[in-house]
N, CA and C atoms of all chains as a GROMACS GRO file, in nm:
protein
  630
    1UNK      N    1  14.176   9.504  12.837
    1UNK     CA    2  14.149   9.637  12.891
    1UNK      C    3  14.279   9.713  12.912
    2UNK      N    4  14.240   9.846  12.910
    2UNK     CA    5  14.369   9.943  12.910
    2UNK      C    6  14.375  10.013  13.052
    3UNK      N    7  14.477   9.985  13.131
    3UNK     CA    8  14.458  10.064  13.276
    3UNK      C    9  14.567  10.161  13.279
    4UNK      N   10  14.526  10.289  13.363
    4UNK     CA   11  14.620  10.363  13.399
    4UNK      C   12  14.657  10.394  13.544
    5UNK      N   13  14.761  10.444  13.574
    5UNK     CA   14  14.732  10.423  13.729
    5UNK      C   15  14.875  10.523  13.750
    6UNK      N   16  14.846  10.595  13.898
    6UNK     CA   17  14.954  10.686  13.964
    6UNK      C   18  15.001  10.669  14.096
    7UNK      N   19  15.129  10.686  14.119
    7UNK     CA   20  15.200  10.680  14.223
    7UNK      C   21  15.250  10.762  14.273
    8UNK      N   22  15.301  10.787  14.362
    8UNK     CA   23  15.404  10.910  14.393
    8UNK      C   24  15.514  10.881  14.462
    9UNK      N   25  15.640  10.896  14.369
    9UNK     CA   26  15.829  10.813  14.447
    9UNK      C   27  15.857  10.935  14.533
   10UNK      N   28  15.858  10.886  14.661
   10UNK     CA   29  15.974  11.038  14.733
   10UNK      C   30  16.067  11.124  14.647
   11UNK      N   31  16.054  11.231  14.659
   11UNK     CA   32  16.166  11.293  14.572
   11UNK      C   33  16.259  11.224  14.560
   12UNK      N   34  16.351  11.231  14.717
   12UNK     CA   35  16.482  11.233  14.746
   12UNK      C   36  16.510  11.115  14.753
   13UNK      N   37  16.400  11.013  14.676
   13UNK     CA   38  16.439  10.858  14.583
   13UNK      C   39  16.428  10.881  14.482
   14UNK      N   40  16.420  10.950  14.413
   14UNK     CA   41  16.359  10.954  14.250
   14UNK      C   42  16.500  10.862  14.188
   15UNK      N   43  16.617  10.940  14.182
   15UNK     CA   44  16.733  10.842  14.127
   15UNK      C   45  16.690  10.696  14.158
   16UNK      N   46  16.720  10.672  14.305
   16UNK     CA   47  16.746  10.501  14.298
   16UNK      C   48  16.609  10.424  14.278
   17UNK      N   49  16.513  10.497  14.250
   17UNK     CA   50  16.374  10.407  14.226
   17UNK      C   51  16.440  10.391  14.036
   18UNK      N   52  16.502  10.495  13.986
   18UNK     CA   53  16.471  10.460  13.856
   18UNK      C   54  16.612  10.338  13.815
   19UNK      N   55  16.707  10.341  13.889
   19UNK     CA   56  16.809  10.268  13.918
   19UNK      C   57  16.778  10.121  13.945
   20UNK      N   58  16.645  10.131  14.009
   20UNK     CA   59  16.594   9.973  14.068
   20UNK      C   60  16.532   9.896  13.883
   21UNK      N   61  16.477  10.016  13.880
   21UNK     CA   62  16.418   9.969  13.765
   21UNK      C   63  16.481   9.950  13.622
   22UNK      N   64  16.610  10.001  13.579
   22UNK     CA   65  16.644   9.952  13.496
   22UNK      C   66  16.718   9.820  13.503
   23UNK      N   67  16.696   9.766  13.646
   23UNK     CA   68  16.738   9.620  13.647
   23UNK      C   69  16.586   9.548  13.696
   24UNK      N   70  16.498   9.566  13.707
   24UNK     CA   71  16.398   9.483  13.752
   24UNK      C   72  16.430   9.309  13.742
   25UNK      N   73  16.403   9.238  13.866
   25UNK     CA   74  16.448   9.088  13.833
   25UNK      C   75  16.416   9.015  13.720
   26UNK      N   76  16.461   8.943  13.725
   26UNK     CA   77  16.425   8.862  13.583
   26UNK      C   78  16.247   8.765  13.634
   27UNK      N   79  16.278   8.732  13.760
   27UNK     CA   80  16.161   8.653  13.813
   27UNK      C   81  16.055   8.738  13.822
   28UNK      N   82  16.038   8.865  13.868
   28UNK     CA   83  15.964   8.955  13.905
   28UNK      C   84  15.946   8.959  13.767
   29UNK      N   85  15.967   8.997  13.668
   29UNK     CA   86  15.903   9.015  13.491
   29UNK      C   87  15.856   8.898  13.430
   30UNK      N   88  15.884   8.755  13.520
   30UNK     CA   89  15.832   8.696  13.448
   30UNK      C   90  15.693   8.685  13.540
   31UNK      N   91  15.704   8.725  13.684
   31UNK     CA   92  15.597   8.700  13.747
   31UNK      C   93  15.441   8.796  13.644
   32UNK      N   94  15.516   8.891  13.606
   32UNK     CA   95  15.406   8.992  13.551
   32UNK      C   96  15.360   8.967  13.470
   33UNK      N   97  15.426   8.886  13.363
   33UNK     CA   98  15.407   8.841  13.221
   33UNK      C   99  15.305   8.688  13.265
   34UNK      N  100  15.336   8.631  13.322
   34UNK     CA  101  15.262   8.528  13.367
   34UNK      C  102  15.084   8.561  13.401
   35UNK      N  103  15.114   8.668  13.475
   35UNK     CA  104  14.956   8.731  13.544
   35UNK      C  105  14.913   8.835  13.459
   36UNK      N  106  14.948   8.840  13.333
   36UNK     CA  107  14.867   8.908  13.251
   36UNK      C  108  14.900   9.049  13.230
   37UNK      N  109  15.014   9.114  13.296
   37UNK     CA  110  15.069   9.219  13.243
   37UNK      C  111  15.131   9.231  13.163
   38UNK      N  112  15.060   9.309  13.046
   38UNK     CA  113  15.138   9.345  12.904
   38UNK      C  114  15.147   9.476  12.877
   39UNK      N  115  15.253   9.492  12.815
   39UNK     CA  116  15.288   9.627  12.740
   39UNK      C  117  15.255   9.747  12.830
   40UNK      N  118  15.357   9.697  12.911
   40UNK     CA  119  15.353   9.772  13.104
   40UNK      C  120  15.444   9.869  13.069
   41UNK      N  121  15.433   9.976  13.086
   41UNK     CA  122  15.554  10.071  13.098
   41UNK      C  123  15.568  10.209  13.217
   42UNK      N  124  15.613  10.238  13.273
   42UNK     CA  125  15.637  10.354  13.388
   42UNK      C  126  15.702  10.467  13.339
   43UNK      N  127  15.607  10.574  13.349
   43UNK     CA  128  15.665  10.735  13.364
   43UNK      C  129  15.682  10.777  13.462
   44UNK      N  130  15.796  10.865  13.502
   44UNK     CA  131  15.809  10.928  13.597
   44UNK      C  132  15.810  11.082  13.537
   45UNK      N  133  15.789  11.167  13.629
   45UNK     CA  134  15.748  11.344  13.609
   45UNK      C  135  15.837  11.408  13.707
   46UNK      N  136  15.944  11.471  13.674
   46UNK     CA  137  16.051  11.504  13.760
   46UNK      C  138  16.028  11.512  13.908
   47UNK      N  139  15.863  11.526  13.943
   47UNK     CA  140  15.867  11.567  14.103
   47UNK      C  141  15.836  11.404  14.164
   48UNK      N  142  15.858  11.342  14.083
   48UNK     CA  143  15.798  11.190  14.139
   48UNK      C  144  15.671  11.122  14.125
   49UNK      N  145  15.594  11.168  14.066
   49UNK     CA  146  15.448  11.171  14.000
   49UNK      C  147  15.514  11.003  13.920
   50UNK      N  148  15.473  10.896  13.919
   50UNK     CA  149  15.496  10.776  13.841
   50UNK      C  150  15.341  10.758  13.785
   51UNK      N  151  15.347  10.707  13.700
   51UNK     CA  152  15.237  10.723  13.588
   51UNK      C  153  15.245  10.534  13.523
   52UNK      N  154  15.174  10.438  13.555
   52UNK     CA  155  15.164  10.305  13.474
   52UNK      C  156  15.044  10.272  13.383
   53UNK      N  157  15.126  10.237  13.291
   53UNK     CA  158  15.015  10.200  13.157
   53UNK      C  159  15.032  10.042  13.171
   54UNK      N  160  14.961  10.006  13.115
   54UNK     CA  161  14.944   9.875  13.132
   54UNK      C  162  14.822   9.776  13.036
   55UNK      N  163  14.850   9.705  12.969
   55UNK     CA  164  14.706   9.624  12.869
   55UNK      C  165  14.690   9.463  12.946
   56UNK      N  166  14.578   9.436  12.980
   56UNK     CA  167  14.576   9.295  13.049
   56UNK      C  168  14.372   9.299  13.033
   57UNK      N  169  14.381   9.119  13.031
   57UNK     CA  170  14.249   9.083  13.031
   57UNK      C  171  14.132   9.125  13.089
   58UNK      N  172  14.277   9.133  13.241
   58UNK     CA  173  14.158   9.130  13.337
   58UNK      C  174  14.186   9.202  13.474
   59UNK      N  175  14.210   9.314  13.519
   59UNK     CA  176  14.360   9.410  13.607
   59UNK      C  177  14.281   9.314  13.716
   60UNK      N  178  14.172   9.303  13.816
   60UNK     CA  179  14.133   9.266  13.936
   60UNK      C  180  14.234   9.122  13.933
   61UNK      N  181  14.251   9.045  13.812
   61UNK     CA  182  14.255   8.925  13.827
   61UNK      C  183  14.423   8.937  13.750
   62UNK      N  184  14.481   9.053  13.742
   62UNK     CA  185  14.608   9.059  13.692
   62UNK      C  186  14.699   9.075  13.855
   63UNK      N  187  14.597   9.194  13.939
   63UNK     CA  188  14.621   9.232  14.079
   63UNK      C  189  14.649   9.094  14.140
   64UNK      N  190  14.537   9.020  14.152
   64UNK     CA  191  14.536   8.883  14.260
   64UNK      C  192  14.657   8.783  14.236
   65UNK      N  193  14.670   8.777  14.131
   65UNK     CA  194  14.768   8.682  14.040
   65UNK      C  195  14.880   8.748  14.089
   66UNK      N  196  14.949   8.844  14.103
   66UNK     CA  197  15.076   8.910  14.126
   66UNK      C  198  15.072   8.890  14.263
   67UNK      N  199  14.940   8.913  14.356
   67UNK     CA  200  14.927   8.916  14.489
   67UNK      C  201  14.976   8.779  14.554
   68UNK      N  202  14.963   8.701  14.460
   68UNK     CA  203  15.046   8.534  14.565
   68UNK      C  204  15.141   8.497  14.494
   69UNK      N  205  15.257   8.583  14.430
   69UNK     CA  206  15.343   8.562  14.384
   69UNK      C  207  15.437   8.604  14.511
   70UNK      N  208  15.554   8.445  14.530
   70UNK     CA  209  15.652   8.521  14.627
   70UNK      C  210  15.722   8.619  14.593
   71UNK      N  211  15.754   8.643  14.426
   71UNK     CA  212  15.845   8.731  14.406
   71UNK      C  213  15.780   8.854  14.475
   72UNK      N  214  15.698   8.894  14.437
   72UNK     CA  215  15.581   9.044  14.406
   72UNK      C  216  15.590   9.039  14.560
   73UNK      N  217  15.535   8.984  14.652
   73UNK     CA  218  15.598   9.021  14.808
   73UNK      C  219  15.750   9.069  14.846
   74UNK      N  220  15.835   9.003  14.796
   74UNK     CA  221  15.982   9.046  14.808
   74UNK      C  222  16.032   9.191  14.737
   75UNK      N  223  15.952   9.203  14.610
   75UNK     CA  224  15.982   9.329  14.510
   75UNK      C  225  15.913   9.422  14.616
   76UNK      N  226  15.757   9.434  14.605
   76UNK     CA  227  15.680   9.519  14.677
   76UNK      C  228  15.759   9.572  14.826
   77UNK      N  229  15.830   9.488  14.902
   77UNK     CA  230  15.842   9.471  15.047
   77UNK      C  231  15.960   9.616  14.980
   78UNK      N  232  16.078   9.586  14.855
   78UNK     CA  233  16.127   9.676  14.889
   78UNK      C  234  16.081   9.802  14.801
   79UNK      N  235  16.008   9.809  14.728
   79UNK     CA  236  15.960   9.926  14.686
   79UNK      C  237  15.893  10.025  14.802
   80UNK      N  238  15.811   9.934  14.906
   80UNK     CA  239  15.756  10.052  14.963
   80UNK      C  240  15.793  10.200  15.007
   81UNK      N  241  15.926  10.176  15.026
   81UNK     CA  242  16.011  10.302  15.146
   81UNK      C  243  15.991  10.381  15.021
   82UNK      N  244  15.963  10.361  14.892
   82UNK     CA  245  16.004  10.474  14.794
   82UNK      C  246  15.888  10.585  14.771
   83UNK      N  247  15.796  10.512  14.834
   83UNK     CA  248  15.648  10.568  14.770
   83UNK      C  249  15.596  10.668  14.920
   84UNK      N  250  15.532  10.766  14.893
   84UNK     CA  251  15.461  10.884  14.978
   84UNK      C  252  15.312  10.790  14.990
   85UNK      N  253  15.252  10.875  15.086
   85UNK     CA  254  15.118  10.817  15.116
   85UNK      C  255  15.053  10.722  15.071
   86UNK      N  256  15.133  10.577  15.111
   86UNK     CA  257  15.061  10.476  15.083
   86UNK      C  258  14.995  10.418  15.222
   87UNK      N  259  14.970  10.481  15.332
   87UNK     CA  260  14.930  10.451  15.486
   87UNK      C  261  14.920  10.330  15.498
   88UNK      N  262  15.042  10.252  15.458
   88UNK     CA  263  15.039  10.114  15.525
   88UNK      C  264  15.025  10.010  15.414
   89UNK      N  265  14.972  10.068  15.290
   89UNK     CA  266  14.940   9.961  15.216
   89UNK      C  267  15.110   9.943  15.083
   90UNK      N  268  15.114   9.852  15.026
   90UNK     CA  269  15.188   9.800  14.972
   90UNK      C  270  15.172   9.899  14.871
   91UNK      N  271  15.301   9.913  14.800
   91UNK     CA  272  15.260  10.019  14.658
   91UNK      C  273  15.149   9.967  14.594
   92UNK      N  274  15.167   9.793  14.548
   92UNK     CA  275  15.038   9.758  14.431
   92UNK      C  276  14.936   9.778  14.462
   93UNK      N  277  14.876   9.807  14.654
   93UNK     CA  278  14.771   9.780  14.669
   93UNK      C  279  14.728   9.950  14.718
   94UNK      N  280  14.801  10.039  14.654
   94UNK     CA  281  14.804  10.195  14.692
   94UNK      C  282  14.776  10.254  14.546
   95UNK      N  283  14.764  10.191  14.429
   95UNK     CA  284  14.817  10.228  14.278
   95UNK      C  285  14.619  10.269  14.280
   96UNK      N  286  14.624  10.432  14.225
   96UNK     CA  287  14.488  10.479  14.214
   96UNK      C  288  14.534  10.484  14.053
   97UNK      N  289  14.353  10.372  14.037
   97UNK     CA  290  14.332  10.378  13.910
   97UNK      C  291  14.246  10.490  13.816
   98UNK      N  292  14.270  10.513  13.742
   98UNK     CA  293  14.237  10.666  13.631
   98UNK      C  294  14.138  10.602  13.581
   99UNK      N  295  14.052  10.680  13.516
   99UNK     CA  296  13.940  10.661  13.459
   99UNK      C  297  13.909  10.678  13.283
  100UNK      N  298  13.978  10.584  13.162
  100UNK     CA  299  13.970  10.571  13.080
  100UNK      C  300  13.878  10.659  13.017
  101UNK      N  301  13.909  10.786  12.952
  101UNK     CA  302  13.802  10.888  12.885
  101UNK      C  303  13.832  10.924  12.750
  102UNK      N  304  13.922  10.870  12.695
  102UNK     CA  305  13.899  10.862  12.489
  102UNK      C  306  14.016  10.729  12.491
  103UNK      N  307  14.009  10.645  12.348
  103UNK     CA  308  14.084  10.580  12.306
  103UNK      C  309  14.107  10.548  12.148
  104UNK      N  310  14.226  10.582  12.083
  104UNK     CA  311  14.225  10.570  11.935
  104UNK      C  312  14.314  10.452  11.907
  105UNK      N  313  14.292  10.370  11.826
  105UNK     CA  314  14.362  10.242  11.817
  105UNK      C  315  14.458  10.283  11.750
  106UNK      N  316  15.792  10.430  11.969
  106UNK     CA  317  15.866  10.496  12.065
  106UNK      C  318  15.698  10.502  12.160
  107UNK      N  319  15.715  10.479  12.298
  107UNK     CA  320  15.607  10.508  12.374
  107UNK      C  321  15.570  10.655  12.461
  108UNK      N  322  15.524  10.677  12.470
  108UNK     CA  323  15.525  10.873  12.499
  108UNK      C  324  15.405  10.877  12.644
  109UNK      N  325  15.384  10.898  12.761
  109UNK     CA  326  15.351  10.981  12.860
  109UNK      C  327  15.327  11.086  12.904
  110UNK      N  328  15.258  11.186  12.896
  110UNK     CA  329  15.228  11.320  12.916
  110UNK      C  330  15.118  11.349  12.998
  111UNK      N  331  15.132  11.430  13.057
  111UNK     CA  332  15.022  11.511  13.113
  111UNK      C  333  14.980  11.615  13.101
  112UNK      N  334  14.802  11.671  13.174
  112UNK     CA  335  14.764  11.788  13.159
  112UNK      C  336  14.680  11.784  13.266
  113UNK      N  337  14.670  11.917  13.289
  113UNK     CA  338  14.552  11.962  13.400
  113UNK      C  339  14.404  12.034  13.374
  114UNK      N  340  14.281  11.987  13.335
  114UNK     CA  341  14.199  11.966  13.326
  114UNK      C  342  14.074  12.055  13.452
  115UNK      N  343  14.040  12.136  13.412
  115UNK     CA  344  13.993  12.225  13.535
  115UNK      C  345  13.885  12.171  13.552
  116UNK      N  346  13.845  12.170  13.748
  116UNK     CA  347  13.782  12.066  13.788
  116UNK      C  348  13.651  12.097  13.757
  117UNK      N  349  13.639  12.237  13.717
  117UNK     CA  350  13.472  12.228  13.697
  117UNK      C  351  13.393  12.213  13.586
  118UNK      N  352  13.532  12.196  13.519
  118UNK     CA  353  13.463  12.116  13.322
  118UNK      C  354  13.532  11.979  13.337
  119UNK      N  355  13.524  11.913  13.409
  119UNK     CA  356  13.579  11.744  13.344
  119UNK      C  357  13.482  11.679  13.374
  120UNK      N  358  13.329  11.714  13.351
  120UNK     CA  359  13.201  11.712  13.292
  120UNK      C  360  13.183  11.656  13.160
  121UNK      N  361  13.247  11.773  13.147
  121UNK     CA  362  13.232  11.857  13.003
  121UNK      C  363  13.284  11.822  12.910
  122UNK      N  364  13.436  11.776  12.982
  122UNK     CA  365  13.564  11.745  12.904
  122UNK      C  366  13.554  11.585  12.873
  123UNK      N  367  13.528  11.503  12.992
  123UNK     CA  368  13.468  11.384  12.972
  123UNK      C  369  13.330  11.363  12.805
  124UNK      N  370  13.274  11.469  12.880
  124UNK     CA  371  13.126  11.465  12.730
  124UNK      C  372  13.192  11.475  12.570
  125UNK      N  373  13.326  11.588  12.602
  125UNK     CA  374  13.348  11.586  12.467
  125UNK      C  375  13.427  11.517  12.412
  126UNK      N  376  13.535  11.411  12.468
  126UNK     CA  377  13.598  11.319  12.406
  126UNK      C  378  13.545  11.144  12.446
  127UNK      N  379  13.358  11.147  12.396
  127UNK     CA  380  13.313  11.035  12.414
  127UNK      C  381  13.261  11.084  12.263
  128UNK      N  382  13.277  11.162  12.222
  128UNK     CA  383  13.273  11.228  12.049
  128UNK      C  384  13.399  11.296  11.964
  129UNK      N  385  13.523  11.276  11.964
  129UNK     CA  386  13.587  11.345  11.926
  129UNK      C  387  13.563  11.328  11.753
  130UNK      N  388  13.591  11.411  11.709
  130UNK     CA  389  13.558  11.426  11.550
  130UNK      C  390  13.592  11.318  11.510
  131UNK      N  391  13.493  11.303  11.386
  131UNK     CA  392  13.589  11.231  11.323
  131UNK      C  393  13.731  11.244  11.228
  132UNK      N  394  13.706  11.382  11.163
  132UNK     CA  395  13.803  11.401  11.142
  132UNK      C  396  13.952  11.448  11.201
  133UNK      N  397  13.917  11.445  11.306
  133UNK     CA  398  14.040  11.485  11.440
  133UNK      C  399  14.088  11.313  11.464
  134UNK      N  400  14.013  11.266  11.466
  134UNK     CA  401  14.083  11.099  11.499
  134UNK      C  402  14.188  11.038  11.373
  135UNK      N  403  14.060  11.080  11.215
  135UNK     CA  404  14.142  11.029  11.146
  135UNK      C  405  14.284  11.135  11.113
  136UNK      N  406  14.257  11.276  11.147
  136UNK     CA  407  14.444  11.345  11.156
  136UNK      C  408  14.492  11.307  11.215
  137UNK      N  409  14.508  11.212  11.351
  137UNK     CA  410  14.572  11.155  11.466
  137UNK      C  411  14.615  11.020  11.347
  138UNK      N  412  14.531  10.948  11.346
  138UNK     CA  413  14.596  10.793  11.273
  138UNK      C  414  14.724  10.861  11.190
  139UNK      N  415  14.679  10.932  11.050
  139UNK     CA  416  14.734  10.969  10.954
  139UNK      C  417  14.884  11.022  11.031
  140UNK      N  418  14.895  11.155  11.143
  140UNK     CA  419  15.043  11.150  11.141
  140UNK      C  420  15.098  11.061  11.269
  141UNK      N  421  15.064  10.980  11.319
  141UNK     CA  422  15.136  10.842  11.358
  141UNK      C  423  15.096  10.866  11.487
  142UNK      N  424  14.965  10.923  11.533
  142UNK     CA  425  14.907  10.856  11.698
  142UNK      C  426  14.822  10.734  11.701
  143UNK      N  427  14.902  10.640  11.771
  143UNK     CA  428  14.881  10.481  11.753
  143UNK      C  429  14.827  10.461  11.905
  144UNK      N  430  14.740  10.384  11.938
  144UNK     CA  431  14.716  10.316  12.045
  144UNK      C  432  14.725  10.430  12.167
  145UNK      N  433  14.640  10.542  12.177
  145UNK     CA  434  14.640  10.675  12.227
  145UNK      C  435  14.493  10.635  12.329
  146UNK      N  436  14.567  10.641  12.473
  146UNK     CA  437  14.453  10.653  12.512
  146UNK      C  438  14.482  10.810  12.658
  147UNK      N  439  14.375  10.842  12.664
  147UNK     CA  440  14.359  10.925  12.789
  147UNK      C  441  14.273  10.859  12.924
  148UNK      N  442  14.326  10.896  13.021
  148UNK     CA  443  14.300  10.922  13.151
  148UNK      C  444  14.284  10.988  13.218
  149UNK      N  445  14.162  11.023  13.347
  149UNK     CA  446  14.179  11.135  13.382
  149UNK      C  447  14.109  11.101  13.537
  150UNK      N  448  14.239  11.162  13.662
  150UNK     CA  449  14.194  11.172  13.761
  150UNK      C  450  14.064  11.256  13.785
  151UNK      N  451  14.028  11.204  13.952
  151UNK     CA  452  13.883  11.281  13.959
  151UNK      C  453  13.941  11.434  13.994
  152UNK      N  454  14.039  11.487  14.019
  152UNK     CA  455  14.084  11.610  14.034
  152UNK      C  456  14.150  11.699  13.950
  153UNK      N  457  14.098  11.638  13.790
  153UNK     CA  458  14.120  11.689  13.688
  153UNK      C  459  14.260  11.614  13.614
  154UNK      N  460  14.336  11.555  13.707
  154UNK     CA  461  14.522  11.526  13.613
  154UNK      C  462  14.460  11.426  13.505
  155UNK      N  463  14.510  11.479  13.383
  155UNK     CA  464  14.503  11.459  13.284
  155UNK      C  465  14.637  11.330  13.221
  156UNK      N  466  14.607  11.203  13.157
  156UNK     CA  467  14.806  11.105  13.180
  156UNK      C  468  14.717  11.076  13.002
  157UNK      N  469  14.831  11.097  12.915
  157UNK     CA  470  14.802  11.062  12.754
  157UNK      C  471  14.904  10.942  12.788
  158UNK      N  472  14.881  10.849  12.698
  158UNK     CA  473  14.946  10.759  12.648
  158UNK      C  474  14.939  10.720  12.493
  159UNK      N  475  15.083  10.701  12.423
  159UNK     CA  476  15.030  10.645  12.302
  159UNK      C  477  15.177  10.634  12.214
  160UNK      N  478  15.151  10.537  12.148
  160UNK     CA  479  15.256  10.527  12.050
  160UNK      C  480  15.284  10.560  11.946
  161UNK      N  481  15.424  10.590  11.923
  161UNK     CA  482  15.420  10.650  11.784
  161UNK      C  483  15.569  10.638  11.697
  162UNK      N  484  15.574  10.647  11.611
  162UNK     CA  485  15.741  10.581  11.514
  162UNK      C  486  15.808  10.738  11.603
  163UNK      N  487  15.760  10.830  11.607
  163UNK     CA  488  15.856  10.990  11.646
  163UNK      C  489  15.736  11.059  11.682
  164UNK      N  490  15.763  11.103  11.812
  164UNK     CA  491  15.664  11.144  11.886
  164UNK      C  492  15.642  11.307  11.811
  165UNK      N  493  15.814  11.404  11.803
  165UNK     CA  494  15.823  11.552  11.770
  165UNK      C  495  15.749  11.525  11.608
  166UNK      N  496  15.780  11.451  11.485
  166UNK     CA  497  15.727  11.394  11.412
  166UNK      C  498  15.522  11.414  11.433
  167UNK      N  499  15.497  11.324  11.515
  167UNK     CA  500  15.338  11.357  11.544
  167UNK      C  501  15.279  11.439  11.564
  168UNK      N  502  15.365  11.516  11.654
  168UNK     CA  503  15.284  11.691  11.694
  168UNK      C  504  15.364  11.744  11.570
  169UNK      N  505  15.439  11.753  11.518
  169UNK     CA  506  15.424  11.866  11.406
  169UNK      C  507  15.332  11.844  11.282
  170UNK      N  508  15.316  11.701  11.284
  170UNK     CA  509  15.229  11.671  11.182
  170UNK      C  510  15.099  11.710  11.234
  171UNK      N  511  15.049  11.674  11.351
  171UNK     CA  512  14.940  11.774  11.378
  171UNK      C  513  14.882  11.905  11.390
  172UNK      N  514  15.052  11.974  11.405
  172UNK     CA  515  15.046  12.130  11.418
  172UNK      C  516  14.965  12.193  11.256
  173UNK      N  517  14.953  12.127  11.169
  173UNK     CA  518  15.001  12.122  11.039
  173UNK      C  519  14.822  12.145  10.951
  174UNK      N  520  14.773  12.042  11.098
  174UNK     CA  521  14.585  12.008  11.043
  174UNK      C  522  14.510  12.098  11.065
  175UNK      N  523  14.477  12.185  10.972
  175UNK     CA  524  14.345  12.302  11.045
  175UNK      C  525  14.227  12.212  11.122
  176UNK      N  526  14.228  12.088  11.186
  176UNK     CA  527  14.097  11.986  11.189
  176UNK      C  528  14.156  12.034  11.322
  177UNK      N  529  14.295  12.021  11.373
  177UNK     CA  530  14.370  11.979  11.505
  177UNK      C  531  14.334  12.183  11.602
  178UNK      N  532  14.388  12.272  11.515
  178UNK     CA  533  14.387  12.400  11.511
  178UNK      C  534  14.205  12.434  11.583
  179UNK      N  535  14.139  12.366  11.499
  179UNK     CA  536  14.006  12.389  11.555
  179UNK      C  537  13.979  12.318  11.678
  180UNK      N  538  14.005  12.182  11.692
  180UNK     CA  539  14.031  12.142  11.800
  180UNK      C  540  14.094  12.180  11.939
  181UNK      N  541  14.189  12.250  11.922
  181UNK     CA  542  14.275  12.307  12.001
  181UNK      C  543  14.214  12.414  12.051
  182UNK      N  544  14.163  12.477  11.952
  182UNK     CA  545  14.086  12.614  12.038
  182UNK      C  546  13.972  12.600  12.116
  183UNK      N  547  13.931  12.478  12.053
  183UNK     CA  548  13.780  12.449  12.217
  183UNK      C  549  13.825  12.385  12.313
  184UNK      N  550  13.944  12.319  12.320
  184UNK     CA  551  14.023  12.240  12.448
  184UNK      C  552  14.097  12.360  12.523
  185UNK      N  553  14.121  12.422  12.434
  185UNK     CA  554  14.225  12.530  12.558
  185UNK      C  555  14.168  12.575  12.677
  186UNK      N  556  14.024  12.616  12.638
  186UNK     CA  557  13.968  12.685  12.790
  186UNK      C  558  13.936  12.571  12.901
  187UNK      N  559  13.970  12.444  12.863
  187UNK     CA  560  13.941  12.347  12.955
  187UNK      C  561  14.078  12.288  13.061
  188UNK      N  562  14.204  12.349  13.036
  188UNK     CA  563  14.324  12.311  13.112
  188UNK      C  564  14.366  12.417  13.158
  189UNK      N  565  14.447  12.398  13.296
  189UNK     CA  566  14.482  12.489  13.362
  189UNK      C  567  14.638  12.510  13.333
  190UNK      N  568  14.683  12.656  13.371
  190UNK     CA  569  14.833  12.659  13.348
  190UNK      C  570  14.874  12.650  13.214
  191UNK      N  571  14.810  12.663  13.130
  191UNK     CA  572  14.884  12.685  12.989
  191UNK      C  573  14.963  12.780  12.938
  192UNK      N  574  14.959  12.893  13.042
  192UNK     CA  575  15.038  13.044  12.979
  192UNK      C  576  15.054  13.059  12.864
  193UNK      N  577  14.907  13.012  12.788
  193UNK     CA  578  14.870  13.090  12.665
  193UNK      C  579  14.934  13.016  12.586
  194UNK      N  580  14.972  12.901  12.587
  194UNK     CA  581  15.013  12.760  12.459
  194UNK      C  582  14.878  12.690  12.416
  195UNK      N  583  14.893  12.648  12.309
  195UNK     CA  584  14.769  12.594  12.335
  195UNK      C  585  14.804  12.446  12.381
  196UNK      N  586  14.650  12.321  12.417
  196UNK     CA  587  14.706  12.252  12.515
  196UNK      C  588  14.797  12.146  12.453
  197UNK      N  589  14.776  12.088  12.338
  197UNK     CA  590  14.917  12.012  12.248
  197UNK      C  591  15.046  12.127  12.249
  198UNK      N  592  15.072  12.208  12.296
  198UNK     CA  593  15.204  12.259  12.312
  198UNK      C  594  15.236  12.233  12.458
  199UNK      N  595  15.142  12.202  12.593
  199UNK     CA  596  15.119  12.252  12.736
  199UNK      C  597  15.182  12.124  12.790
  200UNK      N  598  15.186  12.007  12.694
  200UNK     CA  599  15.180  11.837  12.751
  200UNK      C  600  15.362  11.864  12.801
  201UNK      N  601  15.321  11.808  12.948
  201UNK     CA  602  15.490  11.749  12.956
  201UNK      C  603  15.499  11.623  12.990
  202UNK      N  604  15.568  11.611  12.913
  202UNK     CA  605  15.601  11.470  12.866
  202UNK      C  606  15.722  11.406  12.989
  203UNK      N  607  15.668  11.260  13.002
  203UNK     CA  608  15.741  11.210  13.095
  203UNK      C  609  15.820  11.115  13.091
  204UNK      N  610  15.941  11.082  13.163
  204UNK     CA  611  16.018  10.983  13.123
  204UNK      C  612  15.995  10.837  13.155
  205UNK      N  613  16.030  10.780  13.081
  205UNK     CA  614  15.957  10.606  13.069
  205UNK      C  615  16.111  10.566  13.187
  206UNK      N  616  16.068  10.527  13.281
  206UNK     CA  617  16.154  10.416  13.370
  206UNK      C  618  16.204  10.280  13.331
  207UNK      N  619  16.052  10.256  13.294
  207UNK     CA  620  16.047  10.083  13.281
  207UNK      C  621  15.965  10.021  13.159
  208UNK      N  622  15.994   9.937  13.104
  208UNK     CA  623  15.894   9.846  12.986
  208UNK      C  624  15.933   9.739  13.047
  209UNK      N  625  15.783   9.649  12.996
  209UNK     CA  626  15.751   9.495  12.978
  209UNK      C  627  15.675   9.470  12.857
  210UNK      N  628  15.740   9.431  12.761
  210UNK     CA  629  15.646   9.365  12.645
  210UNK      C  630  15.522   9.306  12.706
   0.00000   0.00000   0.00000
């Protein structure tokens, strides 16, 4: 399945969120690759709008799988400060999913 | 090359807009294969935001090759009245395209 999903980085993080990410850990990528995230990639939209594509079997069971990963607690713990209205919840568990409406192979 | 874009989708046709790309032509799909839209899918919030995804060898390459299809031209003119903010582009000119942060194979 093909998921899409949006975030929103504080502005006045936009630099160091994208800074975090051109080093993402090595453990944290393999944690993803392990739980079924493939051909993952992140847009950002100058006002902070983040945009994830993502292809996996199974996202509920790509989610849970990342969810008892120690890395994905340690990554998440510091991503949060970056993200706007997530009221408490962790970015992964704040990520509103889009609703798949055409697809051309 | 992987490509991200958006559009805004006015909330009182994404009805409509939903109805019409659960049929897109056929010959509008096969002008998409032919100038290099690969693995193209759309998304669309319930408040209309519109997130394209899709791959392609050269993205400027794809839209001019589409600019090119009277199939795309006809297309274009029944999508336009469905996005907001176009100041009169049509909506394959309207997409802004967003920057990729991050990949994971």
């Amino acid at each position: 399945m093909r998921v899409g999903f949006i975030l929103k980085v504080k502005k006045q993080l936009i630099g160091e969120y994208k800074r975090r990410h051109r080093n993402v850990w090595p453990d944290m990528q393999q944690a993803l690759r392990e739980t079924g995230w493939h051909n993952y990639s992140l847009f950002l939209r100058e006002d902070g709008m983040l945009i994830g594509y993502l292809e996996t079997p199974d996202f509920d069971a790509a989610r849970a799988g990342m969810a008892l990963k120690e890395v994905n607690a340690r990554w998440q713990a510091e991503m949060g400060e970056f993200f706007e209205q997530l009221d408490g919840q962790r970015p992964d568990e704040g990520m509103i999913q889009l609703e798949e409406v055409f697809h051309l192979d």
